[in-house]
C-alpha positions in Angstrom: -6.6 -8.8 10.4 -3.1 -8.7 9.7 -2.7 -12.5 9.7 -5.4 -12.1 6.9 -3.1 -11.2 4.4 -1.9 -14.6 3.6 -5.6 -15.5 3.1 -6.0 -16.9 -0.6 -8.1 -14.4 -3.1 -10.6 -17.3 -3.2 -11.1 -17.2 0.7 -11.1 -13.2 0.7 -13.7 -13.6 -1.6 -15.7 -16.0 -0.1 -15.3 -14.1 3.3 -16.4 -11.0 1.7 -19.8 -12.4 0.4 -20.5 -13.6 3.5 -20.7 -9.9 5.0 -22.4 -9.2 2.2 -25.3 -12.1 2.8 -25.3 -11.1 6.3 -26.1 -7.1 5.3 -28.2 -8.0 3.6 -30.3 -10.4 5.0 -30.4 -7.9 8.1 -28.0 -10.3 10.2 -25.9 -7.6 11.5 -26.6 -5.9 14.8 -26.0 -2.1 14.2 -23.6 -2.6 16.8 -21.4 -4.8 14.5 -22.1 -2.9 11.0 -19.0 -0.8 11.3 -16.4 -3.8 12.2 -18.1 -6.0 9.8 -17.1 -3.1 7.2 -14.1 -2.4 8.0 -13.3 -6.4 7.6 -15.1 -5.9 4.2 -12.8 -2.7 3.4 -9.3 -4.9 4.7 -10.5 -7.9 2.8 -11.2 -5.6 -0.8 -7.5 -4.6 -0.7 -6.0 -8.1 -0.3 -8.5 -8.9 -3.6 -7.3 -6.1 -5.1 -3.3 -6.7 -4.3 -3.5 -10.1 -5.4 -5.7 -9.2 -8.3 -3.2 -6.4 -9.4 -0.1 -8.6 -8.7 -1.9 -11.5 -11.1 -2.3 -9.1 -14.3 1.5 -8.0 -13.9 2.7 -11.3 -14.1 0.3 -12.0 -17.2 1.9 -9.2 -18.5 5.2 -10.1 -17.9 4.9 -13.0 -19.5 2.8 -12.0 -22.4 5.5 -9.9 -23.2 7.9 -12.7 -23.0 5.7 -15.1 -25.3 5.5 -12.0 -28.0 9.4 -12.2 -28.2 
């Protein structure tokens, strides 16, 4: 999943609830539950770099505005 890092926090997102749907609507062979959750786990992290990296720069430029 490496290549996956440049994925957008919209498509991460959207990617995520799709493993989600699939849990849950009993769509995944046990076979598959671990990969499918450790795509889930990869896919959490970019979400929350990129949501982590988004409030920094809000910050950093709330600050600025407060000057």
């Amino acid at each position: 999943m490496e290549k996956d890092k440049k994925l957008t926090y919209r498509e991460a997102l959207e990617r995520l609830e799709r493993i989600q749907s699939l849990i849950e609507g009993n769509e995944i062979d046990v076979d598959d539950l671990s990969e499918k959750l450790k795509e889930a786990s990869e896919l959490l992290e970019i979400c929350r770099a990129k949501l982590f990296s988004a409030n920094e720069e809000t910050q950093k430029i709330m600050k600025k505005i407060k000057r």
